[in-house]
N, C-alpha and C positions, 0 to 999 in steps of 0.2 A: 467861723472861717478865718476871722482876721486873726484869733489865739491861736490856730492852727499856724498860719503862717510867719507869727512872729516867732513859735516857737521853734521853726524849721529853720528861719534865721538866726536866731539864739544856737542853736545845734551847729549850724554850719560857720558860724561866728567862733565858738569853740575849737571845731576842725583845725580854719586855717589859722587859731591861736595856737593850738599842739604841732601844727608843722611849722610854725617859729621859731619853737623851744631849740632844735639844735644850732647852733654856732655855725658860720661855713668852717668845711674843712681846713680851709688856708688859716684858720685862729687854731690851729692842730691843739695846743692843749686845752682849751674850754672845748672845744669840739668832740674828744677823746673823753670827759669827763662827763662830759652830759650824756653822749652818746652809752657809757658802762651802764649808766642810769636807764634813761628812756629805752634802751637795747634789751633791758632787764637782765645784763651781765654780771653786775656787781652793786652792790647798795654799799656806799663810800658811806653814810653813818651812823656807822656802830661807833659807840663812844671809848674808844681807845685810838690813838692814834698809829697809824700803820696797818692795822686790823682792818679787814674788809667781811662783808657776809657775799656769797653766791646766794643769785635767784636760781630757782629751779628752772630757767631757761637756761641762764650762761653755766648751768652746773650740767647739761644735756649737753651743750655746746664743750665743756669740758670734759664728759666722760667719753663723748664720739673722739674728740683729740687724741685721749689717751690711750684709747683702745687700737687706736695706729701704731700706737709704739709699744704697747704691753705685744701686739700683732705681730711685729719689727724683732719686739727682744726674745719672745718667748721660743722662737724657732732654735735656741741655743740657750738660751741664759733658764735661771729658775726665779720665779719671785718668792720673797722673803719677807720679813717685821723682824724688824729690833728694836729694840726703845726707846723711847724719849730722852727719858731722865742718865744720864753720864757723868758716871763719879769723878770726882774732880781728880780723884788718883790716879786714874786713865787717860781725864781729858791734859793732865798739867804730864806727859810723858812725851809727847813729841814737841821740843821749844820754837822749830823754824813754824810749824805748822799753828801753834797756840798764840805765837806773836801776830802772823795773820788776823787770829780771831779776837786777840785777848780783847778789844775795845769795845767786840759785838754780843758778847755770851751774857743770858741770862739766868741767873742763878738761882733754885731753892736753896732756901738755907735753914726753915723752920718747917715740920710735919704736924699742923696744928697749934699747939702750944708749946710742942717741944723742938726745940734748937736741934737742930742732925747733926750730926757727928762728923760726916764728910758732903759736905756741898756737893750739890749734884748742880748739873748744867744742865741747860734745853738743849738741845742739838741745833748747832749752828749751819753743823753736815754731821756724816755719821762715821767717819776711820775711826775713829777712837771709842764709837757705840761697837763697831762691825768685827775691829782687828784683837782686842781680848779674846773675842770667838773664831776666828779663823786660828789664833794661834794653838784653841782646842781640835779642831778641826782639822787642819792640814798636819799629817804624820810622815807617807812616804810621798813619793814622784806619781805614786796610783792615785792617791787621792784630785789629783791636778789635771786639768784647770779648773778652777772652782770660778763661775761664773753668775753671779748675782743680783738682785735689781731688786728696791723697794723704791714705791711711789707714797712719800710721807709727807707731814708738815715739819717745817724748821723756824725756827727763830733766830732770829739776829737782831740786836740792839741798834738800826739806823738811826744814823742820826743826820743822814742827809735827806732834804725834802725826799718825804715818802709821795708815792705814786700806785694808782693800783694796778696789781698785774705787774711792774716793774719793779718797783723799789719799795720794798715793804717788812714790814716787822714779821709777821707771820707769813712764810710760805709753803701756803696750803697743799701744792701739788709738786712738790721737789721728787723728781725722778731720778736715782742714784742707784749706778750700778758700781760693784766692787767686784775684781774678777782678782785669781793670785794664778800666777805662772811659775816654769821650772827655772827660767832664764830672762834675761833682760831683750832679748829679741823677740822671745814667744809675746813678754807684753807688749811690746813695742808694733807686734804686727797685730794686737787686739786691740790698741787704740787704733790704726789705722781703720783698723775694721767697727769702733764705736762714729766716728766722723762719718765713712760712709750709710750707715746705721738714719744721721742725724741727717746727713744729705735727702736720702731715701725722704724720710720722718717730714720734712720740710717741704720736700717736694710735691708732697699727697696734701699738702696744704697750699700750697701754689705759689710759696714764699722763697722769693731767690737768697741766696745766702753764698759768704766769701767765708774759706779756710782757711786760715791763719796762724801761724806758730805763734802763740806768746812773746815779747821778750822776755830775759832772764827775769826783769825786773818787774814784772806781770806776771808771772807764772803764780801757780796755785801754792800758797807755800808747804813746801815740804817735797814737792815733787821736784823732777832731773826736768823735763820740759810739760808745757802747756799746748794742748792746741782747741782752736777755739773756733764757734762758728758764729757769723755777726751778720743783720740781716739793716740793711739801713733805712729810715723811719721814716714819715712824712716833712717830719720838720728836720730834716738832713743831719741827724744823731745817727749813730749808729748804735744796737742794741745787742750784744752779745745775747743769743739765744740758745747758746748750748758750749760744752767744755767737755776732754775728755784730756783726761791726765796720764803721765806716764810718774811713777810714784819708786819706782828703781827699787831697792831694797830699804829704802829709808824706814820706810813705818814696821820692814819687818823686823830691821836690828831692834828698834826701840818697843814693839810687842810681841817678839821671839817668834817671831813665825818661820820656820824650818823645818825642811823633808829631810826624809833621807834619801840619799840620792841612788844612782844604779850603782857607784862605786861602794854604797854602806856608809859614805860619810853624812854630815848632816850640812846643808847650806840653806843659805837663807833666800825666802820665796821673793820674788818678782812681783808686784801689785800695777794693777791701775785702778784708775777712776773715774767715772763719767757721768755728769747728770744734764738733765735741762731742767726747766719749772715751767711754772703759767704765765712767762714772758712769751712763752711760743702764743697763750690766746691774744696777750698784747699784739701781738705784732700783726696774727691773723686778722683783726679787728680794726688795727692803726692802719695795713696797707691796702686792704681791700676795700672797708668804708668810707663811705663817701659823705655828698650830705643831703642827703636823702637817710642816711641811715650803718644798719651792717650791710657786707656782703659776705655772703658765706659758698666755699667748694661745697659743690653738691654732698661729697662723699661724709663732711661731719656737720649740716645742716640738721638742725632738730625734725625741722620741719622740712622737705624739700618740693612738694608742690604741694600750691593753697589752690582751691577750687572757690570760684564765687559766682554765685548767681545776678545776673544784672537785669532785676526785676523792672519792667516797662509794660509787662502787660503777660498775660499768658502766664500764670505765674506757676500754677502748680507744674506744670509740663515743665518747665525750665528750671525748679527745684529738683524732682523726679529724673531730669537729664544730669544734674551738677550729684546728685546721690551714684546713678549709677557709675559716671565718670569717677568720682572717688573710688567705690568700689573696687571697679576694672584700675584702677594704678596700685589700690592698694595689695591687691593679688598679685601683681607684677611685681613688687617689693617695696613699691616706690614709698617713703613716709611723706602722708598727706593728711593736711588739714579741709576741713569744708566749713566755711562761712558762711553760716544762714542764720548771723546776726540781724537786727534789724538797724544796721548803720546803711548808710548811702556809701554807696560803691568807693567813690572816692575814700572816704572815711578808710573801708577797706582794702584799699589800698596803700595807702599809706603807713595801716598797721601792717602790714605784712611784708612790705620794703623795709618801716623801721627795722624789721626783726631778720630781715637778709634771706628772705626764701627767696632758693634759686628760679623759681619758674612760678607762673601764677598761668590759671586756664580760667578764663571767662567764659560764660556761658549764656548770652541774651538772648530778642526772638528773632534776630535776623541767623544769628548762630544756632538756633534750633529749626529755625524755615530750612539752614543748610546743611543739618545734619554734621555741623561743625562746632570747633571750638578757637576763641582766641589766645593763642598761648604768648604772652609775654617772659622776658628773659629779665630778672633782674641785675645782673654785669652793664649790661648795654642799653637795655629800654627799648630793645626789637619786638615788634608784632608779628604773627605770622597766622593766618587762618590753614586748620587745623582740619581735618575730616576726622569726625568720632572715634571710625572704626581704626585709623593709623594711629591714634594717641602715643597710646604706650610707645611704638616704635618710636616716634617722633622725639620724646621725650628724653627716649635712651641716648640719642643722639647727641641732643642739647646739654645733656649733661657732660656727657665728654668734652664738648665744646665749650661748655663754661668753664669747667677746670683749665682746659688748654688756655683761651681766652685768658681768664685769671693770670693765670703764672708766666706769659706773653707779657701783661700788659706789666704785669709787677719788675719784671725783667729788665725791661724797655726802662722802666722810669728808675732804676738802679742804675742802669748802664748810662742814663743820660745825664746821674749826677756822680760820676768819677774822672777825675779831671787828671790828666798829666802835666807834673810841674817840675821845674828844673832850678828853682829857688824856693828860700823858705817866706820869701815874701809873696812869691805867687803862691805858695799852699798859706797864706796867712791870707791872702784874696778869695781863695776857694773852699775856705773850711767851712764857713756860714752857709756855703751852696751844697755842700755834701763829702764826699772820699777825696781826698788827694793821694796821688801816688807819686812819690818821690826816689829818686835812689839814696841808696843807704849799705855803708860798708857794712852793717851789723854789729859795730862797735857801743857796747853800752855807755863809753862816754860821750858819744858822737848820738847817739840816741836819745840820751837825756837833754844833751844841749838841743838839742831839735826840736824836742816835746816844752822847753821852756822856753824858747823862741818864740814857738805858732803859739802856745797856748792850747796845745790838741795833743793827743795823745796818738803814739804809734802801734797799732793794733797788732803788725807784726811785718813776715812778707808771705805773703800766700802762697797757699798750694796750689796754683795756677797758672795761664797765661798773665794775670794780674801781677804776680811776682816776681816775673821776668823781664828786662830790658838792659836797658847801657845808658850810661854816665857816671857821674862823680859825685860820692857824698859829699852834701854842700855844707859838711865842717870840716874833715880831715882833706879831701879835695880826691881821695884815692880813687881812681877807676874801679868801678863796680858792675855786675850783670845781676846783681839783686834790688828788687826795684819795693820798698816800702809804703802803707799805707796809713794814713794819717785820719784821724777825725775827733768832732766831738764824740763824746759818748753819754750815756746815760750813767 
């Protein structure tokens, strides 16, 4: 009896040592890194630096993500593979675009034992894998618009603190679409139409997010303009999580891409580009977790109700109840797990908040006296006694209302860190707390001088009520109704 007991305490001694391990959120970066860990999203040691490995949980949590946007693009676009490896003869062809990269490319230079003839590149991004082949591709004005999307890895030589999910050597899930048009309008209304794509895309994640034009001096090199979507972080960063480019006919001069047109003559095609990567899971994970754990929208939860039994007495009946209640959700659609480990309730609980499932239904014997269930909400930490036979209904519910919930609460705590300022000393007060919005003639010299002032950089002027107001750029002094945004960033 007393070795039973000590070892119960042993057991339970463990418990509340595993729900130590996370960091409070308000330490956001150990918090963020333990959390990829203990979440079983990502194993940060593989011994390469920038390299990360996926668990087969955060790798479920990434293929439901992406299956929103493969969802999103495929209603128009087609998906596609093209290569890795990029000869250097194609990649050294566009110079505004290679200056961008030249600091980040990875090179083979030997197959084996033998030295190659022309150095091939990893893809940093892929115009230069993509546009050799469109220029085989696109003949007349029938052939158009060619509309295309691969979900690949890329490589880039960081050499600024790598991060995982944000800033990294390998990016395992870069989603890049390459579309080519007859004119500089037709692309010009297909990036609008990529942003609203990314809005949608964000939305279904319950992540608020600002649109924003590039400055010149930000833009993606090689392209005519940038616009970009930025979603802002716990620790008041902001994180570009998505980009779509307008690319004008630049990449086509320099890889001959040309229709002919309805006149017979030949002119050169129109391009864009647009990707996001696996900073969308960053962010799903930075803004909704807490510390307690993840929080995940129902809709790309791996798991979205856990069933558990909370054995006190009666026990097979109360196993036999938490079976058939999985059962009945799992017919409904719902993805459900049942725990009928032999942990202590608690234990089980806490594994299943660490891991961000949206609902949990408990099942003991005052809950089977009533032919009910207790459904906990993991966003909130509401209880609600439940009747068997309404489950599912019930359920359906909650889910909509977690998502709403979510994207509410994500909303709020954006909006209550954008600060309106009318000096650069008050955005040099406010940049450590989150956005500042300033006015801003638009001038790149009066830009620059402003980003070397704060110390922060100017993400652009939104496509928004955000981007709108009156005053005076506080370098040139000129009366202005464009109203700029300011922050750190990642």
């Amino acid at each position: 009896m007393v070795t039973s007991m000590a070892a119960k305490q042993t057991k339970e001694m463990k418990i509340e040592e595993k729900k130590a391990i996370l960091p409070p959120k308000s330490n956001f970066s150990e918090w963020y890194n333990e959390l990829l860990l203990a979440g079983e999203i990502m194993d940060v040691r593989y011994p390469v630096k920038g390299l990360y490995v996926w668990f087969p949980f955060g790798f479920e949590v990434r293929k439901r993500t992406y299956a929103i946007i493969r969802e999103l693009l495929d209603k128009d676009h087609k998906e596609a593979m093209f290569p890795l490896l990029i000869p250097e003869t194609e990649f050294m062809k566009e110079a505004e675009h290679i200056k961008g990269f030249e600091n980040e490319v990875y090179w083979v230079t030997r197959g084996g034992k033998n030295e190659l003839d022309v150095k091939l590149a990893l893809r940093p991004t892929s115009e230069t894998a993509i546009y050799p082949m469109y220029k085989v591709w696109v003949r007349s004005h029938a052939d158009l618009p060619i509309k295309i999307y691969q979900i690949v890895n890329t490589f880039r030589y960081e050499t600024k603190h790598t991060r995982p999910l944000i800033r990294l050597r390998e990016i395992t899930s870069f989603k890049e679409a390459h579309t080519v048009h007859a004119t500089w309008d037709e692309a010009a209304k297909q990036v609008d139409v990529a942003v609203q794509i990314y809005i949608e895309f964000y939305k279904r994640l319950a992540i608020p997010t600002i649109v924003s034009k590039r400055p010149q001096w930000d833009k993606f090199p090689g392209a005519d303009y940038t616009m970009a979507v930025d979603t802002l972080m716990p620790d008041n960063k902001t994180l570009q999580i998505g980009t779509a480019h307008h690319l004008g006919n630049n990449f086509a001069k320099t890889f001959d891409i040309k229709y002919e047109g309805m006149n017979g003559e030949q002119e050169y095609a129109q391009q864009t580009c647009y990707g996001i990567s696996e900073r969308c899971i960053a962010a799903l994970v930075s803004i909704h977790g807490d510390d307690r754990g993840l929080v995940f929208p129902p809709e790309i939860a791996p798991v979205q109700v856990v069933v558990i039994p909370v054995l006190f007495g009666k026990s097979e009946e109360i196993i036999k109840a938490c079976r058939e209640v999985a059962e009945r959700l799992k017919d409904e659609g719902f993805r459900v797990a049942l725990d009928e480990s032999d942990e202590r309730p608690g234990a089980k609980y806490y594994k299943w908040e660490m891991k961000g499932v949206p609902l949990r239904v408990e099942i003991g014997p005052r809950d089977l006296k009533n032919n009910a269930a207790t459904v906990v909400r993991r966003d909130s930490g509401s209880k609600e006694i439940v009747p068997i036979d309404k489950l599912a209904e019930e359920i359906k519910k909650r889910v909509i209302d977690i998502h709403k919930s979510l994207l509410g609460k994500a909303r709020k705590s954006m909006e209550e860190r954008i600060f309106d300022c009318n000096t650069l000393d008050e955005v040099r007060d406010k940049i450590s707390e989150g956005i500042a919005r300033i006015p801003w003639c638009g001038e790149q010299e009066c830009g620059l001088a402003m980003e070397e002032t704060v110390g922060a950089g100017i993400l652009g002027i939104p496509e928004s009520e955000l981007g709108r107001g009156y005053g005076s750029c506080p370098i040139c002094k000129k009366e202005t109704t464009s109203i700029a945004i300011m922050s750190k960033t990642y």
